[in-house]
N, C-alpha and C positions, 0 to 999 in steps of 0.2 A: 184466645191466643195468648193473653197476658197472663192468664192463670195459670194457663199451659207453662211458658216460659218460666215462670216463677216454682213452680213444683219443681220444674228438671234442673231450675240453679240448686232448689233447697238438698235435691236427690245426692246431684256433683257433690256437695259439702258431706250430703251424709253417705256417701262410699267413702270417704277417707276413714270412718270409723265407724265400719261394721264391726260389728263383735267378734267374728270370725273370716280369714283371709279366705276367699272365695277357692275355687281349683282355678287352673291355668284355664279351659272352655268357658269358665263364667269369666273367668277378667278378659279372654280374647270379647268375650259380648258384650261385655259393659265399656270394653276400650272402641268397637263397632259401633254400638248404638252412640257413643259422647261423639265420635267423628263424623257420621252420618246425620247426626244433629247439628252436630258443628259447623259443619264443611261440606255436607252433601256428598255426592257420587266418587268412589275414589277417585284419581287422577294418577298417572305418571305411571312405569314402568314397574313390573312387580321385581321385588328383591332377589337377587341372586342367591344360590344353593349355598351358598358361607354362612350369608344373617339370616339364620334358621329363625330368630326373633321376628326381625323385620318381616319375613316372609310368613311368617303364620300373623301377625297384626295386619299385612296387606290381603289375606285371603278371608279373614273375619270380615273386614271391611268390607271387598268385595262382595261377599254374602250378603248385604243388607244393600247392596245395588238396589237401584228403584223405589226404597222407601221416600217418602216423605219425610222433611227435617220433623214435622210434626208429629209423624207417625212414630220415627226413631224417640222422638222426646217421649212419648208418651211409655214405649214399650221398654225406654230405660227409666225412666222412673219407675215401672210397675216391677221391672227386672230388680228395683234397689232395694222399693217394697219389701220384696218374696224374702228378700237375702239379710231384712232386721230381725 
């Protein structure tokens, strides 16, 4: 578990500086899997049809309902992996 956690902080540090800016699909999943890690199962009401933003980060999120913080750690590290 400590390995674990220490891989997904080093990940966090090395997505601020990928060589190149992912598309919008790879950042909605790399913003999914950090809150699903983070925070576990969403919460709260999904965003209204105005925060087009808000409401594609709340449906990403959504999408990894059920995982395990552990499971999301490990599939955004491997996700940060893919993306050096």
């Amino acid at each position: 578990m400590a390995k674990l956690k220490t891989q997904f902080d080093k990940a966090v540090t090395e997505s601020k500086s990928l060589p190149e800016k992912p598309d919008n699909n790879t950042l909605l999943k790399i913003y999914a899997l950090y809150k699903q890690a983070t925070s576990g199962d969403v919460e709260g009401k999904r965003p209204g049809f105005t925060d087009m933003v808000g409401r594609a980060k709340y449906d990403a999120w959504a999408g990894v309902t059920g995982q395990s913080k552990d499971e999301a750690m490990q599939a955004y590290v491997d996700l940060i992996e893919s993306l050096k």
